[in-house]
C-alpha positions in Angstrom: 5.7 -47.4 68.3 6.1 -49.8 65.7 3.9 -49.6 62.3 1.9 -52.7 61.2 3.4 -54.4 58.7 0.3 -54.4 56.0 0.3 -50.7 56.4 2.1 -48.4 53.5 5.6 -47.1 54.3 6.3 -43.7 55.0 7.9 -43.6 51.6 4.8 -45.5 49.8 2.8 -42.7 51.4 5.3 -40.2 50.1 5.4 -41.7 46.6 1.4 -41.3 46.5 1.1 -37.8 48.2 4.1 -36.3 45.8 2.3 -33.6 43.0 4.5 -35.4 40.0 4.5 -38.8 38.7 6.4 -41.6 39.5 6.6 -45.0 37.7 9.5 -48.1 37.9 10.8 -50.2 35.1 12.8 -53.3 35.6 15.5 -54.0 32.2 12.7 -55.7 30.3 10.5 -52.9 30.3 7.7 -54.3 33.2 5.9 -51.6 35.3 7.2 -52.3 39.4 5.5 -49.5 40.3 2.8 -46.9 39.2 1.7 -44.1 41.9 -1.1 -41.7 42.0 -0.5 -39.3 39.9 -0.1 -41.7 36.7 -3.5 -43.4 37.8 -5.4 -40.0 37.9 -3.5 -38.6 35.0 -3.3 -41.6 32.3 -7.1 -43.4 33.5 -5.4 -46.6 34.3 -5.5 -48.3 37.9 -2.1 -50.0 39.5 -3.5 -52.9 39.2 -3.7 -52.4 35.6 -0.1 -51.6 34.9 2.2 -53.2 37.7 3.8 -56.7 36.5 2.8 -56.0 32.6 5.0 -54.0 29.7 4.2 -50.6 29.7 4.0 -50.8 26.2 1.4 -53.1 26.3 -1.1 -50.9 28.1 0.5 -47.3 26.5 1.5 -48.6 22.6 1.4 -45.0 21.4 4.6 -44.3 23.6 7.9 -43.9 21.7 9.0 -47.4 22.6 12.5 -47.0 20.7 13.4 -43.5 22.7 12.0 -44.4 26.0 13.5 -48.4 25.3 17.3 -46.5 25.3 16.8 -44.1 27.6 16.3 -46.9 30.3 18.5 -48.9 28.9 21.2 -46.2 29.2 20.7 -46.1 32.4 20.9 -49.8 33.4 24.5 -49.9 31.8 25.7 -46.2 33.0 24.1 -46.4 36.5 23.6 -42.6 36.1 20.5 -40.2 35.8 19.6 -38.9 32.7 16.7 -36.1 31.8 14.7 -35.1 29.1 13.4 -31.7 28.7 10.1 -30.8 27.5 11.9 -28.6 25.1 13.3 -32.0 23.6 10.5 -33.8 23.6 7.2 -32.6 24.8 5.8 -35.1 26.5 6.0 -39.1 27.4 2.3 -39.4 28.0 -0.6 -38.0 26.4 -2.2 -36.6 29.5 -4.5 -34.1 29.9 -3.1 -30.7 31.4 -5.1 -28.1 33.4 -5.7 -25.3 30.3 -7.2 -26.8 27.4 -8.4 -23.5 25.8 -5.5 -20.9 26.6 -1.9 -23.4 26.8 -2.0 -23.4 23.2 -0.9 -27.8 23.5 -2.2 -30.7 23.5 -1.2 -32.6 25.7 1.0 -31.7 29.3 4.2 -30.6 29.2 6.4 -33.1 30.9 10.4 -33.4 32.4 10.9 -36.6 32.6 14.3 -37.7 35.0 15.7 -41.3 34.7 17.2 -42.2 38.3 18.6 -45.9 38.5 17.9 -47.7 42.1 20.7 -49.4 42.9 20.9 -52.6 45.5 24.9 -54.0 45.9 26.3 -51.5 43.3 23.8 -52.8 40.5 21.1 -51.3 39.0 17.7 -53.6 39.8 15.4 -51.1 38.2 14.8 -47.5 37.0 12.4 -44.9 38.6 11.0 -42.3 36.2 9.4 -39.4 37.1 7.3 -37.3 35.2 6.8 -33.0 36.2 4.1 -31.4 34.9 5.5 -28.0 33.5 2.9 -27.2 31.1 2.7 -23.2 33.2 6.6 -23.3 32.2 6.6 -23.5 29.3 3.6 -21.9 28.1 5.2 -19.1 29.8 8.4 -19.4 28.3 6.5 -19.8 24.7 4.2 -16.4 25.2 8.1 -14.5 26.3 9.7 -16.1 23.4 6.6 -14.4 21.0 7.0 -11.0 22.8 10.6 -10.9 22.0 9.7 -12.0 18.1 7.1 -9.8 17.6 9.2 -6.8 19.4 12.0 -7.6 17.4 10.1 -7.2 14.1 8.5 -4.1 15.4 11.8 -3.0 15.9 12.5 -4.3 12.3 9.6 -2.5 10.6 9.3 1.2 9.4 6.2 2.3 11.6 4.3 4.5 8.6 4.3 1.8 6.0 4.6 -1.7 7.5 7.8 -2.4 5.5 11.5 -3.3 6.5 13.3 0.1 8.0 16.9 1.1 7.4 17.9 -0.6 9.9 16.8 -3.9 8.8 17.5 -3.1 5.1 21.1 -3.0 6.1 21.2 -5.4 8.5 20.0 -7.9 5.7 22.5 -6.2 2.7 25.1 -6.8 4.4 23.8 -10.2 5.3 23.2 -10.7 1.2 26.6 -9.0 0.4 28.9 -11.2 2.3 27.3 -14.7 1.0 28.3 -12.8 -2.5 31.8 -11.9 -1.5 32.1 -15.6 -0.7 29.9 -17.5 -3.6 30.4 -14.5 -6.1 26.8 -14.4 -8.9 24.7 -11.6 -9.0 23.5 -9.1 -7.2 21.7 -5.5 -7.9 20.1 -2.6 -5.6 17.5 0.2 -6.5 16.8 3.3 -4.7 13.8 5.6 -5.8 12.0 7.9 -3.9 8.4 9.5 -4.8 8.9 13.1 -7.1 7.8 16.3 -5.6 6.7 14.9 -2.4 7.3 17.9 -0.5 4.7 19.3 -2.9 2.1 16.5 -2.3 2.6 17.7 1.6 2.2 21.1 1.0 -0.8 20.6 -1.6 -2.8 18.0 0.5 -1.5 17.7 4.2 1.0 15.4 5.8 -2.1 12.9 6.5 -2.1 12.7 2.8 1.3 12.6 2.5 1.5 9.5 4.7 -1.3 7.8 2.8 0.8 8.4 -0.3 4.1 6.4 1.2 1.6 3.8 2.8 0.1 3.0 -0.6 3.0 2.8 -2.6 4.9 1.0 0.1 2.1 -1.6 -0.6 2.0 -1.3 -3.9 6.1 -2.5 -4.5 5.6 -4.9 -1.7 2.9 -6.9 -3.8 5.2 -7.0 -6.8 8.8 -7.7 -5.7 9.8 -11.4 -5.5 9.6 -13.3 -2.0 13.8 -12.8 -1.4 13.8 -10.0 -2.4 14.5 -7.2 0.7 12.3 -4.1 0.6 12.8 -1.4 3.4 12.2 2.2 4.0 15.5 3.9 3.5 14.1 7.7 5.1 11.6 10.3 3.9 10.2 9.5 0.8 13.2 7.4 -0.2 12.8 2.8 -1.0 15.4 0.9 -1.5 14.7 -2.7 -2.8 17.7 -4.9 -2.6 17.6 -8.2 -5.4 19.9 -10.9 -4.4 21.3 -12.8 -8.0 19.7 -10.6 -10.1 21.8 -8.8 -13.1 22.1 -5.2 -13.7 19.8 -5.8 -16.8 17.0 -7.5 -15.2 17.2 -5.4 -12.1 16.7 -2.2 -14.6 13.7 -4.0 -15.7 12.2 -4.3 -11.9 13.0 -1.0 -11.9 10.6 -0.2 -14.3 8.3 -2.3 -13.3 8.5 -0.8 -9.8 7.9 3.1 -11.4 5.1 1.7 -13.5 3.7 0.5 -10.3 3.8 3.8 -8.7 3.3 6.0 -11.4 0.2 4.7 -13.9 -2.4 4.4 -10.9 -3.3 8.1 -8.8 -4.0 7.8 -5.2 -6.9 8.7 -4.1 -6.7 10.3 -0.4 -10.6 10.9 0.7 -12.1 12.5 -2.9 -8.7 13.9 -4.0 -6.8 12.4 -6.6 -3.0 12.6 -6.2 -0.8 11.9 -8.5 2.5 10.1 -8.4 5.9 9.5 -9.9 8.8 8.2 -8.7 12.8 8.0 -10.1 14.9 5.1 -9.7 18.9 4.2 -9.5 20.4 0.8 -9.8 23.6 -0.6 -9.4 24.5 -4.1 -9.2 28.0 -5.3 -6.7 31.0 -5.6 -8.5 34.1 -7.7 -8.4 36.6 -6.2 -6.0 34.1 -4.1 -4.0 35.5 -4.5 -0.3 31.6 -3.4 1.3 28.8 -2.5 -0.2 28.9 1.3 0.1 29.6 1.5 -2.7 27.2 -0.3 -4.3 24.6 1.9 -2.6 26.2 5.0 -3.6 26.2 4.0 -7.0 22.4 3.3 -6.7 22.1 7.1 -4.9 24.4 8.8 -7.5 22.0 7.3 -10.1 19.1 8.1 -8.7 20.4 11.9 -8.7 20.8 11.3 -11.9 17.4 10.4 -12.5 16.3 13.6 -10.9 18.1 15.8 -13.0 17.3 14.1 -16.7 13.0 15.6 -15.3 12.3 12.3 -13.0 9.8 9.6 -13.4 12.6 7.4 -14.7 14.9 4.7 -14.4 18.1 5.0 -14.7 21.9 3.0 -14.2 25.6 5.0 -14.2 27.1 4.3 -17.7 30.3 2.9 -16.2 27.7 0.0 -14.3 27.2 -1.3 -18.4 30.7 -1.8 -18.8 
């Protein structure tokens, strides 16, 4: 059985059917061919396109890119791809979920495959795959894993870095100093007599307390600087080029903060103080443990002159 010729090929028929578009450029950029999916999807009719630049018809595509792309391909005689990671699309079409993709415009891989006649390249067919489902789901698992790594990041009572993270980022901030040397300072303070604010006015109290005055520093402390919950009661704010001297003056800052304005937990009015050690990193200092147990010596310190104070080891002024 023979097929008339003024009847489409098998492969015309394929090219038409196929869920992805498919489009042919000759070396000076002309359309040879345009199938269904680029009519339905860009508005435009073969008819339209075929024999004509496609920049003539579609100006707003990136002429340059897509000019070397093709190009690359008529002197390689290889494929070549572009991921809708690397760019996000070729054409502005339309995709299927206007209110929940979170785009504008489809998602698109596009492949460059050269068609060869005698070894040459005569022309290259691009096609174009929707994956606008791809990668909206590959956005939606790339914000789960942010947003459980910064849970896993944040103290669950007060919003604020935890240890963990405090650490994580200290050491971070202390090896940029080993290697550019400046400044850098760390204060620890915890609340006074909490256990007594527990005992006086419950744990839900208690929590409200830590909540508060976690939010309280928070709004003061500069943007770099790192804040986290070091355990209990205890802060620790970490201030990356900042000098002993002016770190002692966040630290008072920081207890003034805490300390002038009560808390008021449903009617009662609770009262709170807090004690503060700095230390600042030191030339020589192999980690900074001991930077931090500088800051938790003084701290101790702080405690036993009667609290509610700031205070630095005399041996950090030297």
């Amino acid at each position: 059985m023979t097929t008339p010729a003024s009847s489409p090929s098998l492969s015309d028929l394929v090219a038409e059917r196929v869920g992805f578009g498919i489009f042919v450029l000759d070396r000076e950029m002309n359309v040879l061919m345009w199938n269904r999916f680029m009519q339905d999807h860009s508005g435009v009719p073969a008819e339209e396109v075929i024999g004509r630049p496609v920049f003539e018809r579609f100006p707003e595509l990136p002429r340059a890119w897509l000019a070397r792309k093709v190009e690359s391909v008529f002197q390689l005689g290889s494929f070549a791809f572009s991921s809708w990671e690397q760019r996000p699309y070729l054409f502005r079409f339309d995709h299927d979920r206007p209110i929940t993709g979170g785009v504008d415009y489809m998602q698109q891989d596009c492949t460059f495959m050269p068609l060869m006649r005698d070894r040459e390249v005569i022309a290259v067919c691009v096609t174009i795959t929707d994956v606008t489902h791809v990668s909206m789901v590959q956005r939606e698992r790339e914000e789960a894993v942010a947003k459980l790594r910064e849970y896993a990041d944040r103290d669950g009572l007060t919003g604020i870095g935890n240890r963990r993270y405090f650490e994580t980022r200290l050491a971070e901030e202390f090896s940029r100093w080993q290697r550019y040397g400046g400044d850098m300072s760390v204060l620890l303070f915890d609340l006074d007599h909490f256990k007594k604010i527990n005992d006086e006015f419950g744990h839900v109290a208690g929590d409200t307390v830590l909540r508060t005055m976690a939010q309280r520093v928070a709004g003061v402390v500069r943007k770099e600087d790192i804040f986290g919950r070091f355990g209990g009661e205890e802060f620790a704010l970490l201030l990356p080029c900042t000098p002993l001297d002016d770190a002692m003056h966040v630290a008072e800052k920081i207890r003034h903060t805490i300390g002038d304005t009560p808390v008021d937990v449903q009617g009662d009015v609770v009262a709170v103080t807090a004690s503060v050690g700095a230390a600042s990193a030191r030339p020589g200092s192999n980690d900074y443990e001991a930077m931090i147990n500088e800051a938790d010596a003084a701290l101790y310190s702080a405690k036993r002159q009667g609290r509610n104070r700031s205070v630095v080891l005399l041996h950090e002024l030297n």
